[in-house]
C-alpha positions as CSV (number, residue, x, y, z in Angstrom):
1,X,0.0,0.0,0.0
2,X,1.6,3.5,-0.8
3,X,1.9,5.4,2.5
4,X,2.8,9.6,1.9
5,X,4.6,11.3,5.0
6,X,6.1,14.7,5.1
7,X,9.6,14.9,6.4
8,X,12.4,17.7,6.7
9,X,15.0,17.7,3.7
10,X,18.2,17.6,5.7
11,X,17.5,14.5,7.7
12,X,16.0,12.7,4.6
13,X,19.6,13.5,3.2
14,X,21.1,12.4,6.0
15,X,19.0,9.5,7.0
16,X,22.0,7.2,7.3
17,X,23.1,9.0,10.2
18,X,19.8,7.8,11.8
19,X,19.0,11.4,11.9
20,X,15.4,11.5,13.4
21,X,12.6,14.3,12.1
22,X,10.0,15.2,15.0
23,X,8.0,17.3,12.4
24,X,8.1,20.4,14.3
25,X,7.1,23.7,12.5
26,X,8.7,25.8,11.0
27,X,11.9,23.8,12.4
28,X,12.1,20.2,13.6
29,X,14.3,19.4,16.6
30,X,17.2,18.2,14.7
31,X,17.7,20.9,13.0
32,X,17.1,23.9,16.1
33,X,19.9,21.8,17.5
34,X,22.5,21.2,14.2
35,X,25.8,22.8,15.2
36,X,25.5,24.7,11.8
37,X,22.8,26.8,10.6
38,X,20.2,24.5,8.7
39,X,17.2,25.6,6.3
40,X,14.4,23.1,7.6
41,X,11.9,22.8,5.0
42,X,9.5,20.0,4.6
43,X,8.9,17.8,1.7
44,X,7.0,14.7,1.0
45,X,7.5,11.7,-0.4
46,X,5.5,7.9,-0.3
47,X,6.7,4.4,0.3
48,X,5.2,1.3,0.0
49,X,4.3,-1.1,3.1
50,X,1.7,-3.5,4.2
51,X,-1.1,-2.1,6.0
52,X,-2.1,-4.8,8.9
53,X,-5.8,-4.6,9.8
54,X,-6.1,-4.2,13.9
55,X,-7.3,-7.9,15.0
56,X,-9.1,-9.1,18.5
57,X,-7.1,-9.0,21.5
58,X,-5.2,-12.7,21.5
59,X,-5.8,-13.8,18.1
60,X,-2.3,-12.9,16.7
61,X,-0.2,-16.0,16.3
62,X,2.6,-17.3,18.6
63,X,6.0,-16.0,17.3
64,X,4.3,-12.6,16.7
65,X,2.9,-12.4,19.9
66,X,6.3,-13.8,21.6
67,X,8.5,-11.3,19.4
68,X,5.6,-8.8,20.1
69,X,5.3,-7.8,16.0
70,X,2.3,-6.8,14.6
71,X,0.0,-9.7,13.3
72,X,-2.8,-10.0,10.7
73,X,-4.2,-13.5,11.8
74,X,-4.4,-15.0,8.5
75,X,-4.7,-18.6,7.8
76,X,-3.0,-20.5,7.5
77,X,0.0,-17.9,8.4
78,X,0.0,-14.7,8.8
79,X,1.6,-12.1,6.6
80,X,4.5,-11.5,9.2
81,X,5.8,-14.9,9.2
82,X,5.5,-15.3,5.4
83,X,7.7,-12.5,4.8
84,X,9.9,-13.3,7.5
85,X,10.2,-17.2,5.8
86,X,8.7,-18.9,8.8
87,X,5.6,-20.3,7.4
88,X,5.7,-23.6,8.7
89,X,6.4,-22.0,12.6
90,X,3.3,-20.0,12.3
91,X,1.2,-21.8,14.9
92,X,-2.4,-20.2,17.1
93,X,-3.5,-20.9,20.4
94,X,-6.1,-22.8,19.0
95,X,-4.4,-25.5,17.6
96,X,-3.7,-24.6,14.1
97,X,-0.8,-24.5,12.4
98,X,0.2,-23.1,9.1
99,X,1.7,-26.1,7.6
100,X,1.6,-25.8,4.2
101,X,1.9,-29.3,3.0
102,X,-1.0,-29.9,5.1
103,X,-2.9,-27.0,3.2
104,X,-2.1,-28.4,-0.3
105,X,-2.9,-32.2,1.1
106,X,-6.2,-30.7,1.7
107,X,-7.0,-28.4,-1.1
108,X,-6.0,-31.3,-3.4
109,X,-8.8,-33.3,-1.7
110,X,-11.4,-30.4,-2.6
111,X,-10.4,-30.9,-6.5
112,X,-10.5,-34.4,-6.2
113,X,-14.0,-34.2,-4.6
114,X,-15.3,-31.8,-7.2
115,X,-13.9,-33.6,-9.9
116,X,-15.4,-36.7,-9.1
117,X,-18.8,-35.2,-9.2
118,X,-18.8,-34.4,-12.1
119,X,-17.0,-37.9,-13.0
120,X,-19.7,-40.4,-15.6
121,X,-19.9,-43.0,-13.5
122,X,-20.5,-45.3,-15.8
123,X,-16.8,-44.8,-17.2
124,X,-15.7,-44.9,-13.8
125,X,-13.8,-48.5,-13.2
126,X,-14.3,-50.9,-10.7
127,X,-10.9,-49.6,-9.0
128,X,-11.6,-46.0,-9.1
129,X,-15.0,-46.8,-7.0
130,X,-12.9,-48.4,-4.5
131,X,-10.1,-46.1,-4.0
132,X,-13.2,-43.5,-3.7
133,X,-14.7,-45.8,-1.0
134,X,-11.6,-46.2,1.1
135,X,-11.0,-42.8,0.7
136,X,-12.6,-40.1,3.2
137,X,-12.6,-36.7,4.3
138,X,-9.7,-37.6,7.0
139,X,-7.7,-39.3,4.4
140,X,-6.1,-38.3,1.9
141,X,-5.5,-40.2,-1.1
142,X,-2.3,-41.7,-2.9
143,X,-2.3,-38.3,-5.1
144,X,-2.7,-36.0,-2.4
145,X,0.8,-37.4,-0.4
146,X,2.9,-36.6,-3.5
147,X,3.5,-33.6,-1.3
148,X,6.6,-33.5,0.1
149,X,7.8,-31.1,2.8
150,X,9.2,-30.9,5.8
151,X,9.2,-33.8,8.6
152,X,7.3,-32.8,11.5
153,X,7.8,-34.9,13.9
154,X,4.5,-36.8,16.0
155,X,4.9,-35.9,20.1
156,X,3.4,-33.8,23.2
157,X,3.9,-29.7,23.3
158,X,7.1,-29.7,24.9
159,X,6.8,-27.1,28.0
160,X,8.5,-24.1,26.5
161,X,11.9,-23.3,28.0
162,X,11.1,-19.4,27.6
163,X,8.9,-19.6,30.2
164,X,11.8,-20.9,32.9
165,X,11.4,-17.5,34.5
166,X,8.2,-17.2,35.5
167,X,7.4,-20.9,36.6
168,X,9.0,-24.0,37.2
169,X,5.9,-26.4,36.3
170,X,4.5,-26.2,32.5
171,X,1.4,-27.4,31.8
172,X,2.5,-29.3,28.6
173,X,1.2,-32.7,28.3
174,X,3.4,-35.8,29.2
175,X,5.5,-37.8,26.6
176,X,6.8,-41.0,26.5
177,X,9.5,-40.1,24.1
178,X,8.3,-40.7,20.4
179,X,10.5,-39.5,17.9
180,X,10.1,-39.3,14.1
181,X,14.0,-39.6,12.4
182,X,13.7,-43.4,12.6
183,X,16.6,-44.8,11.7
184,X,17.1,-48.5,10.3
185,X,18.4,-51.3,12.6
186,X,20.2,-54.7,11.8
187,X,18.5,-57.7,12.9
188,X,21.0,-61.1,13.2
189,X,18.1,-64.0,12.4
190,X,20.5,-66.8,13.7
191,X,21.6,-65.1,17.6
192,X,18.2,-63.1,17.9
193,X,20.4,-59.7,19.0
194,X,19.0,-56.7,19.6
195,X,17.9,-54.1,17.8
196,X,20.5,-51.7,16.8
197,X,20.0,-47.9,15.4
198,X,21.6,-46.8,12.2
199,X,21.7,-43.0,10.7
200,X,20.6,-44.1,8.0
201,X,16.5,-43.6,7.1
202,X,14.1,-46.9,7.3
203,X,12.3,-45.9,4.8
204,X,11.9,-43.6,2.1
205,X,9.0,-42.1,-0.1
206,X,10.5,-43.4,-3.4
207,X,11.2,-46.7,-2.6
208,X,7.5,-48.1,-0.9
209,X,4.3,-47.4,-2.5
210,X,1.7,-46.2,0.0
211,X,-1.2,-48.3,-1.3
212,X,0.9,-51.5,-0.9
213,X,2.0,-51.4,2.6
214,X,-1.1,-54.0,3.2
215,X,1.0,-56.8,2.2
216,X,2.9,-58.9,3.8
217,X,5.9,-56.8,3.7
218,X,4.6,-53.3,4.2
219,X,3.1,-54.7,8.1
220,X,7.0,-56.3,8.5
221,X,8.1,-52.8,7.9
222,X,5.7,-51.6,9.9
223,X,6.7,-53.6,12.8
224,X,10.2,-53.1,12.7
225,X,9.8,-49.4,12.2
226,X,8.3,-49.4,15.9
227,X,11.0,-51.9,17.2
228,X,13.2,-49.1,16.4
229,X,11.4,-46.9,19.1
230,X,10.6,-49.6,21.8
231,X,12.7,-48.2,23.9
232,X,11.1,-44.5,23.6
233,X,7.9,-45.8,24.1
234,X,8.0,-48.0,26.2
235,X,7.4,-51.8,24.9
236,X,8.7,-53.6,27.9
237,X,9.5,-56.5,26.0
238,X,12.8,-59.2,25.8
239,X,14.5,-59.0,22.6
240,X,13.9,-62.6,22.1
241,X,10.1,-61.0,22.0
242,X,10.9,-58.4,19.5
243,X,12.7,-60.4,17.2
244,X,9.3,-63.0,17.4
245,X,7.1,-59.8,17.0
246,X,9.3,-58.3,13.8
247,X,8.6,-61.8,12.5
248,X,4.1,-61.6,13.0
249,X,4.5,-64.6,14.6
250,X,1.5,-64.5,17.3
251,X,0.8,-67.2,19.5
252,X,-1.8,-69.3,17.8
253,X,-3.3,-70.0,21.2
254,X,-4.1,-66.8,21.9
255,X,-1.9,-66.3,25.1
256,X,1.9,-66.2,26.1
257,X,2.5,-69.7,26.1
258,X,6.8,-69.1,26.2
259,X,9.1,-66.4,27.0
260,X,9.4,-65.9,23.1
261,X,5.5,-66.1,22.0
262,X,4.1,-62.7,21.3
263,X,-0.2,-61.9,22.0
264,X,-1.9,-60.9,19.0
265,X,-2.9,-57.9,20.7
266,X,1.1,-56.4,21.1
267,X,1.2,-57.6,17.0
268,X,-1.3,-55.5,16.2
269,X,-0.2,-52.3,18.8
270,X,2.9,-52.3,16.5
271,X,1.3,-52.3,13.6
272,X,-0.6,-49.6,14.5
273,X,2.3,-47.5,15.8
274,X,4.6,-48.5,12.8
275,X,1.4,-47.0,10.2
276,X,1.8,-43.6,12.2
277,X,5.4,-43.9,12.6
278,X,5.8,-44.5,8.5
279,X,3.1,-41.5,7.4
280,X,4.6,-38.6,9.7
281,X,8.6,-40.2,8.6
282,X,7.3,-40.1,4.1
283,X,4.8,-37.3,4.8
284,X,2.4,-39.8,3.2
285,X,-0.6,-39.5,5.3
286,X,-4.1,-40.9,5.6
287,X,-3.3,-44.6,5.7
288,X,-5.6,-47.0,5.6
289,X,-4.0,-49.7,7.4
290,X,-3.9,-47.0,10.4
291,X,-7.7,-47.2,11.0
292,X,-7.9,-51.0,10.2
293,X,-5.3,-51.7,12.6
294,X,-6.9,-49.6,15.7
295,X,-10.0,-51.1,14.7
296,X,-8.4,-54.0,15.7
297,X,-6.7,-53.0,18.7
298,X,-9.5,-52.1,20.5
299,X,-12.0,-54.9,19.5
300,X,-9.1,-57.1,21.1
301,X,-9.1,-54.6,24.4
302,X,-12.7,-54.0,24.5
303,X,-13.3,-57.1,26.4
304,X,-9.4,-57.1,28.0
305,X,-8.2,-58.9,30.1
306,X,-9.9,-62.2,29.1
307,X,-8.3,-65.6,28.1
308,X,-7.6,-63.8,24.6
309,X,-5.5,-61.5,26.7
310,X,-3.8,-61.7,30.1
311,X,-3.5,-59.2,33.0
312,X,0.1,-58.0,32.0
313,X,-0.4,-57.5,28.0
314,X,-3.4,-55.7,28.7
315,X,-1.7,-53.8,31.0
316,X,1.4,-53.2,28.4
317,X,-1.3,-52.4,25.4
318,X,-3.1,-49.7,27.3
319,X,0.3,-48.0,28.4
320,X,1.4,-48.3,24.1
321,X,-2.0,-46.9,23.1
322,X,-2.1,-44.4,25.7
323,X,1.2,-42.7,24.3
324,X,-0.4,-43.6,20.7
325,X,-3.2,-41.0,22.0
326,X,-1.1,-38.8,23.4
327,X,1.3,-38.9,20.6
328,X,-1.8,-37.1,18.5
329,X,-2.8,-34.7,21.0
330,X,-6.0,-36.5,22.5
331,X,-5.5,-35.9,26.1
332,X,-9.2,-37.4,26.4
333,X,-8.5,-40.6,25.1
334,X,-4.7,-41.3,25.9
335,X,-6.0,-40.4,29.8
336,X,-8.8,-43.2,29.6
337,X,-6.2,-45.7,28.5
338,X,-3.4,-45.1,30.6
339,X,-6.8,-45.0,33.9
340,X,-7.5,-48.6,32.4
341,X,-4.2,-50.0,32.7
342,X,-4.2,-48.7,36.4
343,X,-7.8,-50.3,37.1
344,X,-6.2,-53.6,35.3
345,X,-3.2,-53.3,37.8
346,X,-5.3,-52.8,40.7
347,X,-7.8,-55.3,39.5
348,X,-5.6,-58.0,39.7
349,X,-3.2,-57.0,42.1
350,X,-0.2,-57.2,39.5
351,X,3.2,-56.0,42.4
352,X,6.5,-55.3,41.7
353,X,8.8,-58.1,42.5
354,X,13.2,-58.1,43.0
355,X,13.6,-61.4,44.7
356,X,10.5,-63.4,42.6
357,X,11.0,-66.1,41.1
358,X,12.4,-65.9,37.4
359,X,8.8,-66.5,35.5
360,X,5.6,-65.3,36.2
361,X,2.8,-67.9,35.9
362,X,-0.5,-67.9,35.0
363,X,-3.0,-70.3,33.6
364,X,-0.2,-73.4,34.3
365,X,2.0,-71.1,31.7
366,X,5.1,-69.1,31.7
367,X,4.1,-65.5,31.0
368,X,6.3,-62.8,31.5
369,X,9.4,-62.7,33.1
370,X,9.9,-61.1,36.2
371,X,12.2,-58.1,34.5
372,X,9.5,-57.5,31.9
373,X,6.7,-57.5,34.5
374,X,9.0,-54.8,36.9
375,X,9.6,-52.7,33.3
376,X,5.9,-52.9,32.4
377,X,4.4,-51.8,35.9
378,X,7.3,-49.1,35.5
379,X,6.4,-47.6,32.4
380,X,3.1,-47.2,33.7
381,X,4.3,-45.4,36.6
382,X,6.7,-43.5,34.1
383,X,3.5,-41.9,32.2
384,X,1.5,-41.4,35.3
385,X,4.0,-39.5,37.2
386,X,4.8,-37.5,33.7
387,X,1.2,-36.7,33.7
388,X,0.8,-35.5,36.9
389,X,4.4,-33.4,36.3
390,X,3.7,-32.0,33.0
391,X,0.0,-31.8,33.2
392,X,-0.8,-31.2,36.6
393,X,-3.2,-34.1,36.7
394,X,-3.9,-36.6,39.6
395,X,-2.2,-40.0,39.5
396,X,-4.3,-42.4,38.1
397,X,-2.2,-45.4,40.1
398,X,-2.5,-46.5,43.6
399,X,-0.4,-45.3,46.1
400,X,0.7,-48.7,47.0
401,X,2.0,-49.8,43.2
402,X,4.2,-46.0,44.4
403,X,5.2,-47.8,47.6
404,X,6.3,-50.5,46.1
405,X,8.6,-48.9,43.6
406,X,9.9,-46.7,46.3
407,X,11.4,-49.3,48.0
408,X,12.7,-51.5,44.8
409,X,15.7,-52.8,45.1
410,X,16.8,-52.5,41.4
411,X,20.6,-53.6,40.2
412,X,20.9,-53.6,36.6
413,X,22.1,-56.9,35.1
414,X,22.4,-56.4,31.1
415,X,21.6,-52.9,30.5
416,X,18.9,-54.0,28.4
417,X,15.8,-52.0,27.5
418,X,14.0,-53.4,30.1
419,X,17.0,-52.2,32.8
420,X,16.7,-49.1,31.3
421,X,12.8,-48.6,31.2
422,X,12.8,-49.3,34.8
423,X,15.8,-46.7,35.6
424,X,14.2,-44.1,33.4
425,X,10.8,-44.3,35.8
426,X,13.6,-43.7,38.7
427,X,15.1,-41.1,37.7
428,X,11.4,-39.4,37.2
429,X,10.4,-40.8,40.2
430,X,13.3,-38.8,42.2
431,X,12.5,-35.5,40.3
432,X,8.7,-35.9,40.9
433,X,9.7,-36.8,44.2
434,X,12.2,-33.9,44.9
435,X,9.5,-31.3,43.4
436,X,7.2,-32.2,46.5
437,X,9.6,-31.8,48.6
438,X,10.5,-28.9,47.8
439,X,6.7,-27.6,47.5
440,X,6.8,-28.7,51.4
441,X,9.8,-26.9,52.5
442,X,8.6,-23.7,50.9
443,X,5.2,-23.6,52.4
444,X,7.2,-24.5,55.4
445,X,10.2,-22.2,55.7
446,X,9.3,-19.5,53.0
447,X,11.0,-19.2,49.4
448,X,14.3,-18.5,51.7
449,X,14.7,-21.8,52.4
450,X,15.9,-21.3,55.7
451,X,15.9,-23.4,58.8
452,X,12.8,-22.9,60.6
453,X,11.8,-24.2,64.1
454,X,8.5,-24.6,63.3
455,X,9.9,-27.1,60.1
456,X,8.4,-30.6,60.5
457,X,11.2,-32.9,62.0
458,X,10.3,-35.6,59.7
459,X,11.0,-33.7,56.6
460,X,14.2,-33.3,57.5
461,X,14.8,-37.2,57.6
462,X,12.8,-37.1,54.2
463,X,15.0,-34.7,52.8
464,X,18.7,-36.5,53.5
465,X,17.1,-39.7,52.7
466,X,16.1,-38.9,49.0
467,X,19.4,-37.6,48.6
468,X,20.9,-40.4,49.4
469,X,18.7,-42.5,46.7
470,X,19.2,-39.8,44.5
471,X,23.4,-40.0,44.5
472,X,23.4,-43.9,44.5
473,X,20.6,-43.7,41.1
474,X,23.3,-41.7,39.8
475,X,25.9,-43.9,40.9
476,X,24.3,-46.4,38.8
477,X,23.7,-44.4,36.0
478,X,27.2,-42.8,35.2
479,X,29.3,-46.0,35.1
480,X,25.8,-47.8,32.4
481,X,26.7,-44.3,30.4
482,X,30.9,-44.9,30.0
483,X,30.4,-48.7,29.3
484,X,27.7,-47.9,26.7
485,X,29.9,-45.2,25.0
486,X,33.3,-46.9,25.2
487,X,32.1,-50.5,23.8
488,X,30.0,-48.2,21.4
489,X,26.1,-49.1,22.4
490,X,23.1,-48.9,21.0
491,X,22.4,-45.3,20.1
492,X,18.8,-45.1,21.6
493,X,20.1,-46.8,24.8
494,X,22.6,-44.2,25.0
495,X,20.1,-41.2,24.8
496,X,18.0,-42.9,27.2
497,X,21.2,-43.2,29.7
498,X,21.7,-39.3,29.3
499,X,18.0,-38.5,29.9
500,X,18.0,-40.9,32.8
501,X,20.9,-38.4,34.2
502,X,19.7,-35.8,33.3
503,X,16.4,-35.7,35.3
504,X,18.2,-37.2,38.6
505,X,20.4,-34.4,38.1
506,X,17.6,-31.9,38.1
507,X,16.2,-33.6,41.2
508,X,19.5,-33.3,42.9
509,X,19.9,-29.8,41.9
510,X,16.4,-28.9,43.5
511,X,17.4,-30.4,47.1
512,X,20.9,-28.6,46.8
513,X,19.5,-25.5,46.2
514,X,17.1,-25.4,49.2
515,X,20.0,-25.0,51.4
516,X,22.4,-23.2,49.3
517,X,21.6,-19.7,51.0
518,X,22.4,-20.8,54.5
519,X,25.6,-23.1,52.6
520,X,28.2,-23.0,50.5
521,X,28.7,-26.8,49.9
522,X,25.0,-26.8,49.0
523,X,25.6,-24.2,47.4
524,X,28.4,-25.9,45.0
525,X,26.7,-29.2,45.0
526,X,23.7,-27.4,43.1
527,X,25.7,-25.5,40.6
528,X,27.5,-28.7,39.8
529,X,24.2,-31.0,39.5
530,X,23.4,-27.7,36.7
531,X,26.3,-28.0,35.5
532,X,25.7,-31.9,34.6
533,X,22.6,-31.2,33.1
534,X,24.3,-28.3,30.8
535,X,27.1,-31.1,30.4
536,X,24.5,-33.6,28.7
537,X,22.3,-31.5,26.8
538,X,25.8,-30.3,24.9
539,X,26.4,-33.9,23.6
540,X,23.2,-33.9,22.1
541,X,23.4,-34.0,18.0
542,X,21.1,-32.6,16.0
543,X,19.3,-35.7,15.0
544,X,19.0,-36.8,18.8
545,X,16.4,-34.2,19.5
546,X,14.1,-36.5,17.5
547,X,14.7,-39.2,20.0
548,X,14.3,-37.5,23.3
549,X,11.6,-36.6,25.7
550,X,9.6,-33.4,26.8
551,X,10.5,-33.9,30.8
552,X,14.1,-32.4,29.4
553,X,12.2,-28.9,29.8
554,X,11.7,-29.8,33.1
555,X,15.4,-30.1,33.7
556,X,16.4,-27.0,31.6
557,X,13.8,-24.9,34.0
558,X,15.6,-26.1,37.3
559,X,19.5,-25.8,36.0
560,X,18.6,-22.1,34.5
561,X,16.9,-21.0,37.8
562,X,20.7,-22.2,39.6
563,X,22.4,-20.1,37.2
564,X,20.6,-17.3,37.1
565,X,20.7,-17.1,40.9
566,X,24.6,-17.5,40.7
567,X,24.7,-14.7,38.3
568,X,22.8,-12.6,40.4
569,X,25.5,-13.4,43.0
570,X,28.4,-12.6,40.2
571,X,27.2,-9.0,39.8
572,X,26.4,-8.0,43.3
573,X,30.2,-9.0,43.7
574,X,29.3,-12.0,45.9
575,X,31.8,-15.4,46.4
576,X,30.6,-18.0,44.0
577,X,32.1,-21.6,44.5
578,X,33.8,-23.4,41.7
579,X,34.6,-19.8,40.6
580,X,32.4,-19.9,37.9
581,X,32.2,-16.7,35.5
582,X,29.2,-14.9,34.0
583,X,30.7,-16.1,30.8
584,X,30.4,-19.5,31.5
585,X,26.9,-19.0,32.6
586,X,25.5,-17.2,29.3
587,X,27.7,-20.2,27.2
588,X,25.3,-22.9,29.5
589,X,22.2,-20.9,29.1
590,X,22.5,-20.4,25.6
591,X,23.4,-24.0,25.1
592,X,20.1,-25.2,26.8
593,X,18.1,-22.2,25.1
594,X,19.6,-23.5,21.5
595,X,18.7,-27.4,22.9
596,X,14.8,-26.3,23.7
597,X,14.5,-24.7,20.9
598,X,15.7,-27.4,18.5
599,X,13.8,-30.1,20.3
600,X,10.8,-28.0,20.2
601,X,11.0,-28.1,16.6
602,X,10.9,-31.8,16.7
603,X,7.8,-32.2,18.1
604,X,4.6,-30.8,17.1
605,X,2.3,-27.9,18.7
């Protein structure tokens, strides 16, 4: 739009000088004040801009409200962010997002639609009426995903790091770690080894047609594309399991018969998660093997647990399709799930076990081990505790399944995924655990954190003795972390090792910091648990981001509220220990800043 202005002549001559008219008659300001006598006389002259139309009070989009710029509101992005380049970050509060592969996916449905009214049907074969009936208006079809843009990758909101300031909770809902960069693994048929994660891509959009990943083949990919993120989400099964489940091969009975005979049911979860897993990886979306396969999923756990489907596995498939809801932002439905694998729990008194025998048994048959039941019950505890961190929700678990993992006395033997499953819901455990605390010494003592005599005596006791289970879970952890990097592990075993530390960090950093005012040791021991975290997130690649987990934020909150303080102490000219500069400070927060930002990016809004 051409916009006219009047401004003096000598500062629009000298306007590289940043020379400012006020429009004061007959002489601007500048010019009263020039050292040298100035004629100040007006002219006009026009440029062109974009006028911006006012809009309501909150209906600008997120990066223009967080960079405070002005905002049109236009869908799906705004006029801001498409001359800035930044369509695809263009996100509203209510949920949309200005993708625009998902625009095109959608207007190319709207063509299609109108063309095939106007279609003959009589010239109209037998296979066009049935890609039109499998077709609907939440899928799109094979035409509409030769699209290709940008991976987004499928998680929770991650609790925005930004925001560290102003409180230590976010409201973001919990994650169980899905990740979209799936990489491909090799798979030894004759030892039945793990799983192991390559940097290569599993799949590609040239090399698998969409409409034939019914086949045979297409569910094997599938299956093996959610083996690669068992560990992220949680399938607490032995890799003896896995390699049976990559195969299909269900047990014909119905039930676990052996330690290597897979339920239908967990056949069918993975199928399921390996359809969503391959659309959001090709951009390819609308499958529909997705809806067959949940149609599937929850005929079998309709009428779970039965003698289709034992105590444990129903237990295991509510926790997988819980994170499956989660995973695409139905809080509704991932929430019912993950309250029905409680109520199974409860139901049939399913308790965590160290000295138990080495099978469990039901119906005169070996079921699950006792590690796998110990990393099942644990995941479960692992979302719940999430949920109530990230979301502010009750627990939906008894408080005596809580107990009981409390007091587990858990050595890892084989740093398998199951060892690490169960270590991950520690470390959690201690932060969720750390984060009451320190809720009870505040409304106690005050936000100084000082001594009090009216301070419960008990809490005291409370507070040494998490510490205590805090250092020896990370006494654990660190010496799992060298072995796995020296003998050169499994990469997603790795990154679950450094998230592990990373939250027990956090949790040790918010006990150390509730006496570091009254105590310099305290006061060292938190900067150094900060420190850790800072040290961890820095050994994070790119490509890691996609295979990490929202509680991170969590961490990056408590390690940035330690450093700020001790920069506060820096400029007031206080005694810091470790003698730590303001330099290194702004290096670690702009380290974790950089880190929130790029695994924001990973996961969707």
């Amino acid at each position: 739009m051409l916009v006219e202005a009047r401004i003096c002549f000598p500062p629009l001559r000298g306007r590289n000088k940043k020379v400012r008219c006020d429009g004061v008659e007959p002489t601007c300001g500048p010019c009263a004040k020039a050292r040298r006598p100035t004629e100040c006389s007006y002219v006009s002259y026009s440029f062109d801009g974009p006028k911006i139309a006012p809009v309501q009070k909150g209906a600008a989009c997120g990066p223009c409200r967080r960079k405070k710029k002005k905002c049109d509101a236009l869908r799906p992005f705004c006029t801001t962010c498409q001359v800035a380049g930044k369509e695809d970050e263009c996100e509203y509060s209510d949920g949309s997002r200005g993708s625009l592969t998902r625009t095109l996916l959608q207007r190319n449905r709207e063509l299609e639609d109108r063309l095939w009214e106007y279609e003959d049907p009589t010239t109209s074969g037998t296979h066009q009426s049935q890609e039109r009936a499998e077709s609907s208006s939440t899928h799109p079809t094979a035409s509409e995903t030769s699209v290709i843009g940008a991976v987004s990758i499928l998680d929770y909101p991650v609790p925005s790091f930004s925001d560290y300031n102003h409180s230590g909770t976010s409201s973001a809902p919990p994650s169980s770690g899905l990740r979209r960069n799936a990489p491909a693994f090799n798979l030894a048929h004759a030892n039945v080894a793990p799983f192991s994660l390559e940097a290569s891509s599993l799949v590609t959009p040239d090399t698998v047609d969409p409409m034939h990943l019914s086949s045979p083949d297409g569910l094997r990919l599938f299956r093996d594309l959610f083996l690669s993120h068992e560990l992220q989400l949680g399938c607490c099964i032995s890799d003896t399991r896995a390699f049976m489940l990559s195969l299909g091969e269900a047990s014909s009975s119905a039930l676990v018969t052996s330690p290597a005979a897979v339920p239908p049911i967990l056949v069918c979860v993975a199928q399921l998660w390996g359809s969503l897993l391959w659309q959001e990886v090709n951009l390819k979306f609308g499958l529909a093997e997705e809806t067959e396969q949940l149609t599937q999923v929850h005929a079998l756990l309709d009428s779970a647990p039965n003698n289709a489907c034992d105590p444990l596995t129903t237990v295991l498939s509510h926790s997988l399709m819980s994170t499956y809801y989660f995973s695409k932002v139905n809080m509704v439905k991932g929430r019912e799930h993950l309250t029905k694998a409680a109520s199974v729990v409860s139901e049939h008194d399913l308790r965590l076990s160290s000295d138990s025998p080495p099978n469990v048994r039901g119906n005169g048959h070996e079921l699950y081990t006792s590690q796998e039941m110990n990393a099942i019950l644990s995941q479960l505890l692992y979302q719940d505790t999430v949920s109530m961190m990230l979301m502010n929700l009750p627990s939906v678990v008894g408080a005596d399944l809580y107990a009981q993992f409390q007091s587990l006395r858990f050595q890892p033997s084989d740093f398998s995924n199951l060892d690490l499953i169960i270590l991950r819901a520690k470390s959690v455990f201690h932060l969720h655990e750390a984060n009451h605390l320190t809720s009870v010494w505040r409304e106690s003592t005050g936000d100084g954190g000082m001594f009090e005599p009216t301070f419960p005596t008990h809490c005291y006791e409370w507070y040494f003795d998490l510490v205590q289970r805090i250092s020896n879970h990370i006494a654990i952890l660190t010496p799992i972390l060298l072995k796995l990097s020296v003998l050169g592990g499994n990469r997603e075993r790795v990154l679950a090792v450094k998230l592990s530390l990373a939250v027990v960090h956090a949790a040790a950093a918010e006990l150390y910091e509730l006496l570091a005012s009254t105590n310099s040791t305290y006061c060292g021991k938190s900067i150094t648990a900060a420190l850790e975290i800072v040290q961890v997130t820095g050994t994070f690649d790119d490509s890691d981001f996609h295979f990490l987990d929202p509680i991170l934020g969590t961490c990056w909150t408590v390690a940035a509220r330690v450093l700020r303080r001790i920069q506060g102490m820096i400029r007031i000219g206080s005694t810091v220990p470790l003698h730590l500069e303001e330099s290194n400070i702004r290096r670690s927060m702009s380290t974790m800043i950089t880190a929130s930002l790029k695994l924001e990016r990973s996961m969707p809004t």
